[in-house]
C-alpha positions in Angstrom: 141.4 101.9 78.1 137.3 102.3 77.8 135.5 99.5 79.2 133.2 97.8 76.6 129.3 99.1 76.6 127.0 96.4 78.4 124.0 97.6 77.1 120.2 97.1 77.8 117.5 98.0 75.3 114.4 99.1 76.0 111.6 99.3 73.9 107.5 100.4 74.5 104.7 100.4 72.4 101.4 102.3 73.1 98.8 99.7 71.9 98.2 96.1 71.2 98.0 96.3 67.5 101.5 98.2 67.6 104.9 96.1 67.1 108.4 96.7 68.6 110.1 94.6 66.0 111.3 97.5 64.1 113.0 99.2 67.1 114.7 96.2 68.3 116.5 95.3 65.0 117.5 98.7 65.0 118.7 99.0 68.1 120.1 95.8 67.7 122.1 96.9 64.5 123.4 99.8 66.2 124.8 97.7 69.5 126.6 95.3 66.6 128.2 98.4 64.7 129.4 99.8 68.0 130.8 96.9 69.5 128.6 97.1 72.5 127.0 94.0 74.7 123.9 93.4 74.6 123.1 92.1 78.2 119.1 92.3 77.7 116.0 93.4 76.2 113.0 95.0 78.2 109.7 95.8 76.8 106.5 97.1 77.6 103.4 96.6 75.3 100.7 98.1 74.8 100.9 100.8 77.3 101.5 104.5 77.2 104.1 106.5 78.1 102.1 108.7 80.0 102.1 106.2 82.3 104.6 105.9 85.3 106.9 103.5 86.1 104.6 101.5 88.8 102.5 100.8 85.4 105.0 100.0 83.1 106.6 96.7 84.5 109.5 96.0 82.0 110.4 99.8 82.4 110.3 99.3 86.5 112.7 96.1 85.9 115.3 98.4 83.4 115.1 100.6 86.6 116.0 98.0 89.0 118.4 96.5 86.9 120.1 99.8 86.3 120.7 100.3 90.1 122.2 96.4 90.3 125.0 97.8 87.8 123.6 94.7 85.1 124.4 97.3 82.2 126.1 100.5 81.8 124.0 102.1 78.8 120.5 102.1 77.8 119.3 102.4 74.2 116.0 103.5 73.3 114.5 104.5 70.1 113.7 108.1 71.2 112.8 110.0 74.2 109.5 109.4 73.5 109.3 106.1 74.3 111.1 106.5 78.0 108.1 108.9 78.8 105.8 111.5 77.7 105.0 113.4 80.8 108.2 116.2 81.5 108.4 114.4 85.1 108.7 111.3 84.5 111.8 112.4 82.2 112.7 114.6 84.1 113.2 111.8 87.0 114.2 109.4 84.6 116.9 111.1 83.6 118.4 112.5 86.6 118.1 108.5 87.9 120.4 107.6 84.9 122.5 109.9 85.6 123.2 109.3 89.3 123.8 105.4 88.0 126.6 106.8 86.1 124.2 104.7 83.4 124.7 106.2 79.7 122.1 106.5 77.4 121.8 106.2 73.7 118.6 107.5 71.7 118.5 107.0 67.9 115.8 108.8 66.9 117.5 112.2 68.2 121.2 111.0 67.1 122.3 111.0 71.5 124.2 109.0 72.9 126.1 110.7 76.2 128.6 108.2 75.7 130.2 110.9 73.8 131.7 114.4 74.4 128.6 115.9 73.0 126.4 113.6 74.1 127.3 114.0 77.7 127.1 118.1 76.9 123.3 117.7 75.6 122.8 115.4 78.7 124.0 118.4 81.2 122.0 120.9 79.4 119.0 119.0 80.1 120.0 118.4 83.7 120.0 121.8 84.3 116.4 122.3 82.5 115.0 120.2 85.0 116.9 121.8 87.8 115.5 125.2 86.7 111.7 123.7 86.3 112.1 122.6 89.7 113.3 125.5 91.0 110.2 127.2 89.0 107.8 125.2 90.4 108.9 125.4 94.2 108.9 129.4 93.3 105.2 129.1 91.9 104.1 127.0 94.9 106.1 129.6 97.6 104.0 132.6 96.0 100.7 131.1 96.0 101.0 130.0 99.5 102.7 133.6 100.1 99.3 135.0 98.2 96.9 132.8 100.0 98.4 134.0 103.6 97.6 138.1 102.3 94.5 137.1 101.8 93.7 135.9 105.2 93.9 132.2 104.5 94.5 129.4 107.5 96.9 127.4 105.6 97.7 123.9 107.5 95.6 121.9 109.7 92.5 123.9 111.3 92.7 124.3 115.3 90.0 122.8 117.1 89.0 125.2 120.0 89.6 124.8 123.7 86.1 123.7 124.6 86.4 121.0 121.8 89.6 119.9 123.1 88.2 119.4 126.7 85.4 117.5 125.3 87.6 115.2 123.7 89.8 114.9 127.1 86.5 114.1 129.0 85.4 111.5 127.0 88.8 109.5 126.7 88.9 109.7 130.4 85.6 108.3 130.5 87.1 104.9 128.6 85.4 105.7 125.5 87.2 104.5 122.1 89.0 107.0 120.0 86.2 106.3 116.8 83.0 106.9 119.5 84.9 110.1 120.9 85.0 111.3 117.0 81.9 111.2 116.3 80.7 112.5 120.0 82.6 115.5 119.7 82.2 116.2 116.0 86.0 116.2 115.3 88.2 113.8 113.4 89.9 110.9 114.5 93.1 112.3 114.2 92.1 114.8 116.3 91.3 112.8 118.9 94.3 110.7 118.3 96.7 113.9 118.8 95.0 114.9 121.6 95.3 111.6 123.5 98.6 111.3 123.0 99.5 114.8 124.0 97.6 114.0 127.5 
């Protein structure tokens, strides 16, 4: 026995003079015909998708909501309007997924609800695994690149004498700000230092 779909819809417009209207009778129409629940509607106006979820409150609250188990599919109008950068998909979509949260998208006919659906959804999992794993590749060989050419990746040492400036003037009392700027060296620096002695 499949449990009945509680679904949530979300919907986003870019700008003010935009409407949502269109996609939520849609969407709407579509939950009806397919006997899902329509637990609530979530929209964020007038603001792009390139934005990330901190920006995009109603998107942030879908999120939330997703992790309390409220719902058990999301519906969308396209991809589109969940995000435009590849990494906020990218994280959206393996979110979803650890939820165990389905999700339906009209404009590209998905819904991973289904067989074929949930095949697509896979697929795209392991894109974004293997632009990770591209990424952490890039980043390891330009690191790997800058070390051949002689460069001090990390934090730079400060020098002996430096150091034994530092330890002077924190054992004359002096506050960690004042040794700073004394001994030309950040107050991190100092910081490390005094709790290493």
């Amino acid at each position: 026995m499949t449990t009945k779909k509680r679904v949530a819809i979300y919907l986003r417009v870019s700008t003010d003079g935009q409407t949502a209207e269109n996609q939520r009778l849609e969407l709407e129409r579509v939950a009806e015909l397919s006997g899902w629940e329509l637990v609530g509607v979530y929209e964020d106006h007038g603001i792009s998708g390139a934005k990330g979820r901190d920006q995009r409150p109603a998107f942030d609250r879908l999120m939330k909501d997703a992790a309390r188990r409220k719902f058990n599919m999301i519906a969308a109008w396209g991809l589109d309007r969940l995000g435009r950068s590849m990494q906020h998909l990218v994280g959206f979509l393996g979110e979803v997924q650890a939820l165990g949260v389905d999700l339906y998208l009209h404009q590209q006919a998905l819904d991973t609800s289904t067989p074929m659906g949930r095949c697509v959804f896979h697929v795209a999992g392991a894109f974004a695994e293997f632009e990770r794993e591209m990424i952490r590749e890039r980043v390891k060989a330009g690191l790997s690149r800058a070390k051949a050419k002689g460069k001090q990746l990390g934090r730079k040492t400060v020098g002996a004498d430096k150091e034994e400036l530092v330890k002077s003037l924190l054992g004359q009392g002096k506050g960690i700000l004042k040794v700073a700027k004394e001994a030309g060296v950040g107050v991190s620096v100092v910081q490390r230092i005094k709790a290493l002695a």
